[in-house]
C-alpha positions as semicolon CSV with decimal commas, in nm:
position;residue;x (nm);y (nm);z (nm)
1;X;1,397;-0,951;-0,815
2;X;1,138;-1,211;-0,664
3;X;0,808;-1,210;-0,715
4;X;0,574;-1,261;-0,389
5;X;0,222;-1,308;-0,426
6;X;0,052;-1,095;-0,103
7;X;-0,330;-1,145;-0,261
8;X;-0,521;-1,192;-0,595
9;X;-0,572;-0,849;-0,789
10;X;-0,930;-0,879;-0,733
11;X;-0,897;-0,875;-0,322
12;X;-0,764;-0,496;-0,366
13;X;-1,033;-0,200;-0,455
14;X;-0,902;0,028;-0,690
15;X;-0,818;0,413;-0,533
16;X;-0,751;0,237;-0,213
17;X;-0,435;0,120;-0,002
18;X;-0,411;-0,151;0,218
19;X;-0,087;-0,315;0,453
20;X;0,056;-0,622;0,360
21;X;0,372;-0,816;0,485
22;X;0,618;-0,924;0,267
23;X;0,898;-1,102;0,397
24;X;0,836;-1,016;0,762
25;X;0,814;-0,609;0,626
26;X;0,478;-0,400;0,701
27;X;0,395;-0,241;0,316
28;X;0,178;-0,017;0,217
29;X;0,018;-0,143;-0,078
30;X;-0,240;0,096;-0,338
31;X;-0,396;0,013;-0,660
32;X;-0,466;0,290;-0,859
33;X;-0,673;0,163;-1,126
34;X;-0,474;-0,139;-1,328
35;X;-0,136;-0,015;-1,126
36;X;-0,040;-0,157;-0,807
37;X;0,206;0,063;-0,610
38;X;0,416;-0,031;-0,217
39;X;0,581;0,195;-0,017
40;X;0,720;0,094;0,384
41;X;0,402;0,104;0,581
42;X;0,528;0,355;0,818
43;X;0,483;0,720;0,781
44;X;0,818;0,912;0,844
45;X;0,623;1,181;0,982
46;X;0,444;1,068;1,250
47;X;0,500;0,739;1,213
48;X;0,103;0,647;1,158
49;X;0,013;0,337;0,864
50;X;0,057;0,441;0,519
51;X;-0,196;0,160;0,413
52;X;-0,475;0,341;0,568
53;X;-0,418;0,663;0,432
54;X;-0,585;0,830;0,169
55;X;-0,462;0,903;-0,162
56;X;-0,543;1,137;-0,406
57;X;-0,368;1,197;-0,803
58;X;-0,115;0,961;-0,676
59;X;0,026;1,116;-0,285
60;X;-0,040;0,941;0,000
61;X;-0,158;1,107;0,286
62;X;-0,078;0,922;0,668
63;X;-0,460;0,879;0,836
């Protein structure tokens, strides 16, 4: 697994997601507290960005 620096831990507000690309790939990126969490940036539902959703005791909901 490679490691690929998208920002510096301070750059990201905690309870909050935000989209980054990583290798050409749109992701979804949340801190939650100390954790940092990525999911695909694109919502399977309606297909809306995951990154600027809201999330709440850990599930994402698509804005």
């Amino acid at each position: 697994m490679e490691f690929i620096a998208v920002g510096k831990v301070a750059d990201f507000v905690p309870g909050s997601g935000t989209m980054v690309v990583v290798s050409g790939r749109h992701v979804a990126l949340f801190r939650i507290g100390d954790e940092f969490h990525a999911l695909d940036n694109m919502c399977l539902h309606r297909g809306g960005p995951l990154g600027e959703g809201d999330i709440d005791n850990g599930v994402v909901t698509c804005p």
